[in-house]
C-alpha positions as CSV (number, residue, x, y, z in Angstrom):
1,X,40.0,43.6,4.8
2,X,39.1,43.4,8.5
3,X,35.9,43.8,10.2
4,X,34.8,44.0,13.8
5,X,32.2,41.9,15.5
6,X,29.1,42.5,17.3
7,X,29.0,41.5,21.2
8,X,26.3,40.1,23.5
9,X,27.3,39.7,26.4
10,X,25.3,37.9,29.5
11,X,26.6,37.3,33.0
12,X,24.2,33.7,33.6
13,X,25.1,33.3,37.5
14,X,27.4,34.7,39.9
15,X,27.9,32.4,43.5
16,X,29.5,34.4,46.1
17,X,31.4,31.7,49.1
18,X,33.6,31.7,51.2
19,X,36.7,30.5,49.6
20,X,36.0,32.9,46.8
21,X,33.6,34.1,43.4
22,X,32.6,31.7,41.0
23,X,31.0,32.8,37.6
24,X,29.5,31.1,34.7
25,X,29.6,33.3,31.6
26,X,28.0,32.9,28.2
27,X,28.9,35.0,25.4
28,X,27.2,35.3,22.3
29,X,29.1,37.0,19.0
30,X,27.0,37.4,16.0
31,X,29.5,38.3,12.9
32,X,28.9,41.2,11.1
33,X,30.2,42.8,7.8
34,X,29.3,42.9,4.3
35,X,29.6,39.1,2.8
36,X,30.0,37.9,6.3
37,X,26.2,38.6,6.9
38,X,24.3,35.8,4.7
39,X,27.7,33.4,4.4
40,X,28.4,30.2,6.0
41,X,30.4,29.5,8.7
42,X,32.1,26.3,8.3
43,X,34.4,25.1,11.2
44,X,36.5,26.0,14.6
45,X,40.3,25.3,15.1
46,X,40.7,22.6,18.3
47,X,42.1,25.4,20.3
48,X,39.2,27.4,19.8
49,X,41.1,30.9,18.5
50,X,40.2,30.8,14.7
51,X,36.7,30.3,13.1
52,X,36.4,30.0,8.9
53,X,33.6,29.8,6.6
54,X,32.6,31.0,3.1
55,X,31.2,34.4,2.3
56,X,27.7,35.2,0.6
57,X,29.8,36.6,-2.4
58,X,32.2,32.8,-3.2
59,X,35.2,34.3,-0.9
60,X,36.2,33.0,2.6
61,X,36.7,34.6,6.0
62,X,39.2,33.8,9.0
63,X,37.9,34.7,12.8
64,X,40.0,35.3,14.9
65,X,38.3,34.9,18.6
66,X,40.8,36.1,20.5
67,X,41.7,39.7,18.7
68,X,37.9,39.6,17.8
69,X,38.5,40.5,14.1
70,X,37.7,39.1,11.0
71,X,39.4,38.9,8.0
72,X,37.9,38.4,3.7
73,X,40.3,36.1,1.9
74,X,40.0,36.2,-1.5
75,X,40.8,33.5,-4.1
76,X,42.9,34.4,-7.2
77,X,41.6,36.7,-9.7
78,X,40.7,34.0,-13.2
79,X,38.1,33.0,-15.9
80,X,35.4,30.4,-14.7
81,X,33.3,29.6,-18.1
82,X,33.9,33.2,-19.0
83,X,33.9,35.1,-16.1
84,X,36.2,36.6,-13.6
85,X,35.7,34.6,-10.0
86,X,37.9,34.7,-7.0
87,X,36.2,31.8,-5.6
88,X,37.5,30.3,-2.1
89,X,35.3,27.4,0.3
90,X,36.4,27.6,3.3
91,X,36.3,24.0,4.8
92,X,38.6,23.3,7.6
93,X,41.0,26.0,9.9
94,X,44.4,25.1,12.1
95,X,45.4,26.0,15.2
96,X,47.6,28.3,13.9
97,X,44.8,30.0,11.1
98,X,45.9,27.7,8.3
99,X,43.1,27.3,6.1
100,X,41.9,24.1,3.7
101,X,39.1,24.0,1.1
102,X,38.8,24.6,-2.5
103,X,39.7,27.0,-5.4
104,X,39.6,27.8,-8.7
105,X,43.4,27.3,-9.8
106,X,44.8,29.7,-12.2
107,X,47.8,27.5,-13.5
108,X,45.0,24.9,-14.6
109,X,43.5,26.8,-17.7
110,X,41.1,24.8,-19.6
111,X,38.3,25.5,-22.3
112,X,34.8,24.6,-20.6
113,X,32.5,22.8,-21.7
114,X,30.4,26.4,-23.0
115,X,33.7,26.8,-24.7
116,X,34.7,29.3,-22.7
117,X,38.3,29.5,-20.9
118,X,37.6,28.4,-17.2
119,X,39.9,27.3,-14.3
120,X,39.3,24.2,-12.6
121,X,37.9,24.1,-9.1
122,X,40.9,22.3,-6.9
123,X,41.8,21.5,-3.6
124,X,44.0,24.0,-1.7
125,X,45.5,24.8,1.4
126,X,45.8,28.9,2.7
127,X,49.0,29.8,4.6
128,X,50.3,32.7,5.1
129,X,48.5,34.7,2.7
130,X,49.7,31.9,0.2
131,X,47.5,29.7,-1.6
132,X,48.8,26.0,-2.2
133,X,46.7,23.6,-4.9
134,X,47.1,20.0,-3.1
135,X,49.0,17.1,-5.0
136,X,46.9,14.5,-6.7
137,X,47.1,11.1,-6.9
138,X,48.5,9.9,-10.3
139,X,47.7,6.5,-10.3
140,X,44.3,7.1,-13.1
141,X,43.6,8.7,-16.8
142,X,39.9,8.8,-15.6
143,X,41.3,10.9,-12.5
144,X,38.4,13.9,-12.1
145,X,40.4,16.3,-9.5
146,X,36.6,18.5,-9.9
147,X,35.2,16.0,-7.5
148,X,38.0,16.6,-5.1
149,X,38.3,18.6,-1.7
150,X,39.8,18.8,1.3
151,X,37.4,18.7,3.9
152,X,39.7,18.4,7.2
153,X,43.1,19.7,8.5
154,X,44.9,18.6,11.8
155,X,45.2,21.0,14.8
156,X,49.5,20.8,14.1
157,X,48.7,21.6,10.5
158,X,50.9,19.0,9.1
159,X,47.8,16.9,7.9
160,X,45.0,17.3,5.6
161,X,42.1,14.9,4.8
162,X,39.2,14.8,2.3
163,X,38.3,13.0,-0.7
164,X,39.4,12.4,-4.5
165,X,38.8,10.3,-7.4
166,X,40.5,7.9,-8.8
167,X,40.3,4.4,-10.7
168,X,42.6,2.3,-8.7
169,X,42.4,-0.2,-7.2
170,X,38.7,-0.1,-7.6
171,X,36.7,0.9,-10.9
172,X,36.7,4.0,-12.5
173,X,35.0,7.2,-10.9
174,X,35.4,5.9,-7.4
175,X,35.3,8.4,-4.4
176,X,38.9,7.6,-2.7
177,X,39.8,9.1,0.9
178,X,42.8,10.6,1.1
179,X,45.3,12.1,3.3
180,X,47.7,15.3,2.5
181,X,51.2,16.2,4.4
182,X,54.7,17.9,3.5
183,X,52.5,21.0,3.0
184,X,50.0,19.4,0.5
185,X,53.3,18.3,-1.3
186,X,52.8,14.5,-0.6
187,X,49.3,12.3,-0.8
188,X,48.3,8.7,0.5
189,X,45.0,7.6,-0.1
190,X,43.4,6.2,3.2
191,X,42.5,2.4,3.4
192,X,39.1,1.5,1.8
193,X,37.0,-2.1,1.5
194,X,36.6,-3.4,-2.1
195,X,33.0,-3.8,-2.8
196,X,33.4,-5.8,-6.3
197,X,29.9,-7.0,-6.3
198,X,28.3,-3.7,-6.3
199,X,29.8,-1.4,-8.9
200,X,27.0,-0.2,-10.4
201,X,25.8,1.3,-6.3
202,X,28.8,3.3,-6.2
203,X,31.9,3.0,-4.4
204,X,34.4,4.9,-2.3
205,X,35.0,6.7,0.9
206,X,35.7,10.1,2.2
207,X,37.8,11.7,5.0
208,X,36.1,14.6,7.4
209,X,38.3,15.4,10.3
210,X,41.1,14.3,11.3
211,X,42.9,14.8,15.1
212,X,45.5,17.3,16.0
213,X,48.3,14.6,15.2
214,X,47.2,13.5,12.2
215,X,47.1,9.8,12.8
216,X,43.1,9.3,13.7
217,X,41.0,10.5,10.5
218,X,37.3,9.8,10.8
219,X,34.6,9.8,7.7
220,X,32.2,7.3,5.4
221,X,32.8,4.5,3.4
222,X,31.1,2.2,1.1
223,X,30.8,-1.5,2.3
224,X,28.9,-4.1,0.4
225,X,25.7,-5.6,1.4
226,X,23.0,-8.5,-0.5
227,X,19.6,-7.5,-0.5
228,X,16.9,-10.1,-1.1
229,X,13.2,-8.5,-1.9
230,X,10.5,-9.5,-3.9
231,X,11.9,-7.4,-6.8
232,X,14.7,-9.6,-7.0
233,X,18.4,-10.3,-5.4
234,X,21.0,-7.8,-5.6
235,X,24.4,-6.5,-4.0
236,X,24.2,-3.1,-3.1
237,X,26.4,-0.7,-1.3
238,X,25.9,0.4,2.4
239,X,27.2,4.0,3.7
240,X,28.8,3.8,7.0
241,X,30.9,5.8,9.6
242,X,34.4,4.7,10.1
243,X,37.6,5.8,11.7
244,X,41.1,5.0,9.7
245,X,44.0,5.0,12.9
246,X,47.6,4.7,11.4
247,X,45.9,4.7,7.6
248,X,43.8,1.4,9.2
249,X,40.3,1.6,8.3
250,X,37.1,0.3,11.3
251,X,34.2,0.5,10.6
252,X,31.8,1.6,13.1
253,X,28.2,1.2,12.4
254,X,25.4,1.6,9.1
255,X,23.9,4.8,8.8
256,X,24.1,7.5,5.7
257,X,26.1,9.9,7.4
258,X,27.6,12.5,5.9
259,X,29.2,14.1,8.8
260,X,32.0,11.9,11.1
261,X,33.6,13.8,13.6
262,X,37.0,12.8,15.4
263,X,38.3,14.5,18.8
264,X,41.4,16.8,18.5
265,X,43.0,14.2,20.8
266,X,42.3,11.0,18.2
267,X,40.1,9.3,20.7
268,X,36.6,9.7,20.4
269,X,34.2,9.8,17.3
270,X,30.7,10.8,17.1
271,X,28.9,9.9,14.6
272,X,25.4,7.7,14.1
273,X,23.6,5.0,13.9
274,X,20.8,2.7,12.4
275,X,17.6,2.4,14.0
276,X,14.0,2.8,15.0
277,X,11.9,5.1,16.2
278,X,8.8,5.3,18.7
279,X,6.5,5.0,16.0
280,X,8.5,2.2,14.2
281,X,10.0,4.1,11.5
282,X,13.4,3.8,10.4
283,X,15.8,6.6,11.4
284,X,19.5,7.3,10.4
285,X,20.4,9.5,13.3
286,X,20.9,7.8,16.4
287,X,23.5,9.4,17.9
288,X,26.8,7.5,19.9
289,X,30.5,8.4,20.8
290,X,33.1,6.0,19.7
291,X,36.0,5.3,22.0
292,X,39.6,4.4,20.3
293,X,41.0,3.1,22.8
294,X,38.4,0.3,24.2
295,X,36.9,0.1,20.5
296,X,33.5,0.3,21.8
297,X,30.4,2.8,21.7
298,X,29.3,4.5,24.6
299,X,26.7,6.9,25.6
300,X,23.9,5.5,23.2
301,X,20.7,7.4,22.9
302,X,17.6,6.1,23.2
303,X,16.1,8.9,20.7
304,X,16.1,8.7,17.0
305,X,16.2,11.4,14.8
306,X,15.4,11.5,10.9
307,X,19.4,12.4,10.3
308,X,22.1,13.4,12.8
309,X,25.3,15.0,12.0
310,X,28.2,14.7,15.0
311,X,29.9,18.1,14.1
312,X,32.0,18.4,17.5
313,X,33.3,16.4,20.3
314,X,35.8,16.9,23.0
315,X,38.9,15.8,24.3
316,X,37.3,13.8,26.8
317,X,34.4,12.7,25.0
318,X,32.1,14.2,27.2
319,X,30.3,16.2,25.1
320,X,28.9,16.1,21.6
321,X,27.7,18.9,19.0
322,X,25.2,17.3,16.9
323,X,22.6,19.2,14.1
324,X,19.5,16.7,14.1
325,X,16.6,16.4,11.8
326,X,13.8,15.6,13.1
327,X,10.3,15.6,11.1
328,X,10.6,18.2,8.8
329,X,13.0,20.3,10.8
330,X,16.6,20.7,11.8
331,X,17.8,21.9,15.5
332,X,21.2,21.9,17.6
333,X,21.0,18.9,20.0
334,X,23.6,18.7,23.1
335,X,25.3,15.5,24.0
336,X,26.6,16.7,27.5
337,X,27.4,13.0,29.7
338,X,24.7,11.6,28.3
339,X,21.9,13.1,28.6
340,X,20.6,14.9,24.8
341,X,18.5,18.4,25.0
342,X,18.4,21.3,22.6
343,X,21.5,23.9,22.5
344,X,18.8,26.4,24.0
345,X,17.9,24.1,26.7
346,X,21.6,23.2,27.6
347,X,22.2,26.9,27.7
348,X,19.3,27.7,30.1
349,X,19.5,25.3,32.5
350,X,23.5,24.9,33.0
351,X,24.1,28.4,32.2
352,X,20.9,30.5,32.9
353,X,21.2,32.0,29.6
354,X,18.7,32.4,26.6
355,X,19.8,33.4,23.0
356,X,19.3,37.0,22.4
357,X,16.1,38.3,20.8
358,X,15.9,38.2,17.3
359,X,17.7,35.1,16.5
360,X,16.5,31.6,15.6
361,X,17.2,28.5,13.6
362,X,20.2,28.2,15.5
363,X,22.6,25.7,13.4
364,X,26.1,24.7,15.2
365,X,28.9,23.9,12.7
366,X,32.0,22.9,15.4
367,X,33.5,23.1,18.6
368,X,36.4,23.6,20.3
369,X,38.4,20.5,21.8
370,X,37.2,22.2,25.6
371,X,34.1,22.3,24.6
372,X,33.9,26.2,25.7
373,X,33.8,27.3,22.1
374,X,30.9,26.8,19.9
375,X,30.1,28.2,16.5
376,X,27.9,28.3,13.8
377,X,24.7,30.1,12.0
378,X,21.7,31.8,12.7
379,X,18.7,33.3,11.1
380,X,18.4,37.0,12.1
381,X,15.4,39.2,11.6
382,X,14.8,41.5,8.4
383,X,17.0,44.7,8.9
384,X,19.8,43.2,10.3
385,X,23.2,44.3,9.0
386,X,20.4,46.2,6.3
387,X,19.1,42.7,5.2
388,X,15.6,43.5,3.1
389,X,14.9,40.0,4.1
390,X,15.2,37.2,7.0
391,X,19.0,36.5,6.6
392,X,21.8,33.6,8.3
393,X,25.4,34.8,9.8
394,X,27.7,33.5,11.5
395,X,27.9,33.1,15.7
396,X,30.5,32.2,18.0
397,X,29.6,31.1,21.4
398,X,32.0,31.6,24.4
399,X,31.2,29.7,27.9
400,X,33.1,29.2,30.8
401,X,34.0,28.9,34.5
402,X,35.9,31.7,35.7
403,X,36.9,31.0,39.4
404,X,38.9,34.2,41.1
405,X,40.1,31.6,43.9
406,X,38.8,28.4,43.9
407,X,36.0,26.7,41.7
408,X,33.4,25.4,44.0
409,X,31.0,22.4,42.4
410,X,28.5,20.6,44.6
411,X,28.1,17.2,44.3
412,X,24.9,14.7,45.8
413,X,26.9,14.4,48.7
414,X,26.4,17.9,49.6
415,X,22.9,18.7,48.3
416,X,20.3,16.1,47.8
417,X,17.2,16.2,45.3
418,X,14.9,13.7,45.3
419,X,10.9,14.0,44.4
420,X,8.4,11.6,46.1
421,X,4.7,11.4,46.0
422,X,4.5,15.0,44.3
423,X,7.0,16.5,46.4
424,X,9.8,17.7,45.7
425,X,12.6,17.8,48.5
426,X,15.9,19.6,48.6
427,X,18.2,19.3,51.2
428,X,21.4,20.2,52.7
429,X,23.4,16.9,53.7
430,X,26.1,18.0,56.1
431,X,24.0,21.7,57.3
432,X,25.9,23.8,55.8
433,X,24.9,24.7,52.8
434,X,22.0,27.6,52.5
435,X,19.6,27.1,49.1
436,X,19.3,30.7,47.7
437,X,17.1,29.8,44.6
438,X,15.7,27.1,43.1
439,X,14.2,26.3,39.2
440,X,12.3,23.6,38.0
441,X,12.6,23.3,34.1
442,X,10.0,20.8,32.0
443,X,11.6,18.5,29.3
444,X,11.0,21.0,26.6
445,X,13.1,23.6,28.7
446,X,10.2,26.1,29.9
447,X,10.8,26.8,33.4
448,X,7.6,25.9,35.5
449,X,8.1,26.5,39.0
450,X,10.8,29.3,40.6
451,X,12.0,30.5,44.0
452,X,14.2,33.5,45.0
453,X,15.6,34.1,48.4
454,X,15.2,31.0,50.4
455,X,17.8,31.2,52.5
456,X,17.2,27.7,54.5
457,X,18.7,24.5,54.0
458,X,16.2,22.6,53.1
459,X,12.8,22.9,50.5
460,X,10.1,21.2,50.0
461,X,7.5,21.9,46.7
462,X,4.6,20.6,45.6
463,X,4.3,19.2,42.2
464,X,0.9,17.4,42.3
465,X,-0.2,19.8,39.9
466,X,2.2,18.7,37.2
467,X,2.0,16.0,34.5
468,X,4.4,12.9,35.3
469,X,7.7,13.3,33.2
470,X,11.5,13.8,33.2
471,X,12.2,17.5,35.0
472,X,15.1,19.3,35.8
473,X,16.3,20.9,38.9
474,X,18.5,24.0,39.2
475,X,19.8,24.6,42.3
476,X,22.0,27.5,43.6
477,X,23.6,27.5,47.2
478,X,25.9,29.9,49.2
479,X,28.2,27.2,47.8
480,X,27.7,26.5,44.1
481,X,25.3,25.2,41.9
482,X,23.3,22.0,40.9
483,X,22.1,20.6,37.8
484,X,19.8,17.4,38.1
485,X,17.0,15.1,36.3
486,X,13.9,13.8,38.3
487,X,10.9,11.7,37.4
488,X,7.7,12.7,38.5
489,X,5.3,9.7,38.7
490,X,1.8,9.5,39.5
């Protein structure tokens, strides 16, 4: 079954030069269809063509960006406790639409615990219109393969990582990471740190992602740690993010993440820390980028959150996807060369682009390896796709730089913007370049000063009026365009 999606389409700034026309397009897909329209969309393949996620009614879809369909995928028809379910989770999608997740199995027939025949929920791979059960480790008689899933597959297909049980080498019931290839024929679990001291904490680790070769997997793990209080001394167990290159586990900080998120290339990893915030608190969501290759975090962000979840990162680690928790509520945060806003204010300053009326809560779930993919959920109004009631879907976000001769970026050689006593100054270096508009966003993202139609090559504003703070400065040339921060002091 196939079903089309809904377009919105904005064309955020065209420059007209010399040496050619430069545009910077945002597009913005809601999915639409019935079971698409209250489901979850889970991930995006590296190269950005296929999106998956899970249906409101337990079956799965597969997007594919570039035809601009959709597809329902169906589990097997069988007996769960009684009943007929063709359950599929989407978790993970390929580069070439490969899908991972779970299933309910119908070669593993088993009477429930209502006494009722039910098939066991397992982790599969979807190829083909084929559906594969993974191989399990057989190293256990306490081995639960209910607790299983594969969370993670690599951009070449050929690897798959998530999480099982199993006894050895550690007590029973431990969470073990693992890491399928030969189709899901063959499994290795992943390197994990003993924590004997502990047992009764829990113990174990689990896989999320894993890059397009297959030999960087990032995810948690358990590591031991003594507490001394007044209640008493005691050997607990601390969650932390970790990276596991060649099957060799690092770990890279404390925090209770759930989410570790590896580039398609194997060298960055975002993920968070540990901390505290402005009022002294504790936090768990400080975000950083990992680098492989000088084993060292970079980009660290001053800013705590309650939780952060690093949910995409590209090739060159420039940018970060992260969902962040603040007080009470959850928002898409931008990690774009190290500077953090919301997805809305990344989109309206660097793109001139809002979100189209109507939706909100705007939740990213991955992005491509470019970073010109993003995708995700939203809450849409009653009425939507016939909804009685507010209701989430799926979105894809599209941006990009589409140059029809040459791609023309100014740099502060070119343009200079600098603020002093109140006043803002822009300027022209070399006296060429002729300012055609100017913005002036606040740190929230509400635009507070704008001029059209300058045509000189230099400005000066005024900003005695506004409260000192962090501002940003949009400016557009004959030329290109201009991004930057300034501090207004008083």
């Amino acid at each position: 079954m196939k079903k089309h999606f809904t377009h919105f389409i904005i064309v955020a700034l065209v420059l007209v030069s010399q040496v050619g026309i430069s545009q910077k397009k945002a597009q913005f897909t809601l999915l639409e269809g019935q079971g698409i329209i209250g489901g979850v969309i889970s991930s995006i393949s590296s190269n950005g063509r296929y999106a998956t996620g899970t249906t409101s009614s337990d079956n799965s879809f597969l997007v594919d960006i570039v035809a601009g369909t959709t597809t329902i995928i169906e589990g097997p028809e069988v007996l769960r406790d009684g009943k007929v379910s063709k359950r599929f989770a989407a978790y993970d999608v390929s580069n070439d639409g490969t899908i991972v997740g779970t299933y309910y199995d119908p070669n593993t027939t088993h009477i429930g615990s209502n006494g009722a025949e039910s098939s066991r929920e397992m982790p599969c791979m979807y190829k083909d219109g084929v559906f594969t059960t993974l191989a399990k480790l057989e190293d256990s008689e306490y081995f639960n393969y209910e607790t299983s899933n594969a969370s993670g597959i690599s951009g070449d297909g050929n690897t798959i990582v998530g999480i099982t049980e199993s006894s050895q080498p550690y007590a029973a019931g431990t969470s073990t990471a693992v890491a399928w290839r030969d189709n899901g024929a063959s499994i290795t679990a992943l390197e994990q740190v003993p924590t004997p001291n502990a047992t009764s904490a829990g113990q174990g680790a689990n896989a999320w992602s894993v890059s397009d070769d297959g030999r960087v997997a990032a995810g948690w793990a358990l590591y031991e740690a003594f507490v001394s209080s007044e209640y008493g001394d005691y050997y607990t167990n601390e969650k932390s993010p970790v990276v596991w290159h060649d099957g060799v586990i690092t770990r890279l900080g404390t925090s209770h993440v759930s989410s570790v998120f590896v580039s398609a290339n194997g060298k960055y990893v975002g993920a968070s820390d540990l901390g505290v915030d402005a009022d002294g608190r504790e936090v768990a969501g400080i975000p950083f980028i990992w680098s492989l290759e000088e084993g060292k975090k970079f980009y660290p962000i001053n800013e705590g959150f309650k939780s952060a979840n690093v949910l995409g990162i590209t090739d060159d680690g420039s940018r970060a996807m992260i969902v962040a928790t603040r007080q009470s509520y959850s928002s898409t945060v931008v990690l774009d060369n190290g500077e953090l806003s919301t997805l809305e204010n990344f989109l309206k300053i660097n793109y001139d682009y809002e979100i189209p009326d109507g939706a909100s809560y705007i939740a990213a779930r991955g992005m491509s390896a470019d970073g010109n993919t993003i995708v995700g959920q939203c809450l849409m109004p009653a009425g939507y796709g016939g909804a009685v009631r507010e209701v989430l879907t799926g979105f894809i976000l599209e941006l990009s730089d589409l140059t029809s001769i040459k791609k023309v970026a100014l740099t502060q050689t070119e343009v200079s913007v600098a603020v002093n006593n109140s006043i803002l100054s822009i300027a022209s270096l070399n006296g060429t370049e002729r300012i055609e508009s100017m913005r002036v966003y606040a740190a929230g993202g509400n635009q507070i000063i704008s001029q059209e139609n300058i045509n000189s090559t230099n400005l000066d504003v005024n900003m005695s009026a506004y409260a000192a703070g962090i501002y940003v400065v949009r400016v557009v040339t004959d030329k290109g365009t201009l991004a930057k921060k300034i501090v207004l002091k008083k």
